[in-house]
C-alpha positions as CSV (number, residue, x, y, z in Angstrom):
1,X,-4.4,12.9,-14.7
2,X,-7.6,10.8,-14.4
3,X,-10.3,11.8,-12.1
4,X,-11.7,9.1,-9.6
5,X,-15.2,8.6,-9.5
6,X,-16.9,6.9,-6.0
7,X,-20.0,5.4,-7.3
8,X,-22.4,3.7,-4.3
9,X,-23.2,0.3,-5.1
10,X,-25.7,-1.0,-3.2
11,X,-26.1,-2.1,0.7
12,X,-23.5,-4.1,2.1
13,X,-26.4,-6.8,3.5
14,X,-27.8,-7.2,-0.1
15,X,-24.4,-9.1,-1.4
16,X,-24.7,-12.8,-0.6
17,X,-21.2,-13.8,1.2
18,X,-19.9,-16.5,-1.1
19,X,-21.8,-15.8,-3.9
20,X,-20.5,-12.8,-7.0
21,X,-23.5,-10.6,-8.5
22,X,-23.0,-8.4,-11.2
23,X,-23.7,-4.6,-11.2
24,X,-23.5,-1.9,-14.6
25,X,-21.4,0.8,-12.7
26,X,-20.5,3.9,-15.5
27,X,-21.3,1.9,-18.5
28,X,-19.0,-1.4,-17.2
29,X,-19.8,-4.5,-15.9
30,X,-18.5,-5.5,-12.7
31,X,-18.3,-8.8,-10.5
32,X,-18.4,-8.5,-6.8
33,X,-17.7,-10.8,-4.2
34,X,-18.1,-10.0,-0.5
35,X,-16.4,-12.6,1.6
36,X,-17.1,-11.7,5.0
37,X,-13.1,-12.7,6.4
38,X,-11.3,-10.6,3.9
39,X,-14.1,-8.3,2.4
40,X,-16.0,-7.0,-0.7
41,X,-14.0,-7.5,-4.0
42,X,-14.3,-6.0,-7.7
43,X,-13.5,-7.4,-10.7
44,X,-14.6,-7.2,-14.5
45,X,-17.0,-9.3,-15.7
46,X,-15.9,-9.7,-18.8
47,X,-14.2,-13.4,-19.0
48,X,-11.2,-12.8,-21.5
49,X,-10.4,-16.3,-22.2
50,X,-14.7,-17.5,-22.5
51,X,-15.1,-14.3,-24.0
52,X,-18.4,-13.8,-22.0
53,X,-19.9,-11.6,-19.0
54,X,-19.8,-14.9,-16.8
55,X,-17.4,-14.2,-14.2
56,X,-19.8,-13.2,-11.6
57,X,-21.3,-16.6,-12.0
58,X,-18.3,-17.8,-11.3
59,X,-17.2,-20.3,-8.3
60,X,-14.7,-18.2,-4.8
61,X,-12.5,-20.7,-3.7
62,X,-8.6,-20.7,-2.7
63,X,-5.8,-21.6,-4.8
64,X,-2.4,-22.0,-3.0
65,X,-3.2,-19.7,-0.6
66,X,-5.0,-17.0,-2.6
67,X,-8.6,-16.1,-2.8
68,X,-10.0,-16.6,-6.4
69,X,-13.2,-16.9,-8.7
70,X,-13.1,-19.6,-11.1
71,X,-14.9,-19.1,-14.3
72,X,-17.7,-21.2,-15.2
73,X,-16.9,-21.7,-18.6
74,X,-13.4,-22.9,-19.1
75,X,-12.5,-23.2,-15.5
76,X,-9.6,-21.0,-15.2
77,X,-8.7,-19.4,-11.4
78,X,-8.6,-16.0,-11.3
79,X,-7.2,-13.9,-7.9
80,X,-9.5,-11.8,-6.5
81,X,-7.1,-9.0,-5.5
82,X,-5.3,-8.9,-8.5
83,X,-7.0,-10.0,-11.3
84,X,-4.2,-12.3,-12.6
85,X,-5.4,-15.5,-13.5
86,X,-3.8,-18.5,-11.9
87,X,-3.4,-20.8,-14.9
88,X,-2.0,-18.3,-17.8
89,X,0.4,-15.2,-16.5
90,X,-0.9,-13.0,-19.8
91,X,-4.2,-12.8,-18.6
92,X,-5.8,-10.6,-16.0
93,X,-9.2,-8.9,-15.1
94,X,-9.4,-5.3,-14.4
95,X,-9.7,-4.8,-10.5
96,X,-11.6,-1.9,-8.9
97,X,-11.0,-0.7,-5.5
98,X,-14.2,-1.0,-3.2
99,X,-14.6,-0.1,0.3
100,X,-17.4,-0.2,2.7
101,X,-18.8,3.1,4.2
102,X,-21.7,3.3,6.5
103,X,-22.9,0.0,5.2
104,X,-22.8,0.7,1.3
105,X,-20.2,-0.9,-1.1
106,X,-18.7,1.9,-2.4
107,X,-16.0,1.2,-5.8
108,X,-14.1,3.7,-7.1
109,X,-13.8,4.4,-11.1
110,X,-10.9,6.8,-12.6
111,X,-12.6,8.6,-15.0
């Protein structure tokens, strides 16, 4: 059974809405978006398909009704809440739940 691990983040008011940023949370690189109607979001940042640590970089937008990051390199739509990426069903990002307590972004890892 794996053992979850609540890591804090950083401040809620340091995430730019609209905007990913990047953060090394127990040896991983993760992409966060906080978009202020639907909330703080977690996904690698490992692009599989550019093969690069871009995704944070990458473009929040909407695609048929779900909120997703497009990558900067090649362009392909992945959904925020599930990691599955719009264009090809075989690829997804790993997702990380993350919540917001007393004003911290708080993800949890299992272990």
């Amino acid at each position: 059974m794996d053992t979850l691990i609540q890591e804090r983040i950083c401040p809620l008011e340091e995430l730019t809405p609209y905007q990913g940023c990047s953060a090394m949370v127990d040896g991983e690189q993760v992409a966060l978006f906080y978009i202020p109607s639907a909330g703080v979001f977690a996904v690698q940042n490992w692009d599989p398909i550019g093969q690069a640590f871009v995704i944070s970089r990458g473009i929040v937008g909407d695609v048929k009704g779900q909120l997703c990051v497009a990558s900067p390199l090649y362009k392909q739509h992945f959904c925020l809440k599930s990691g599955q990426c719009i264009e090809n069903d075989e690829v997804t990002l790993r997702v990380y739940p993350v919540n917001v307590e007393d004003g911290h972004v708080i993800l949890t890892l299992a272990e």
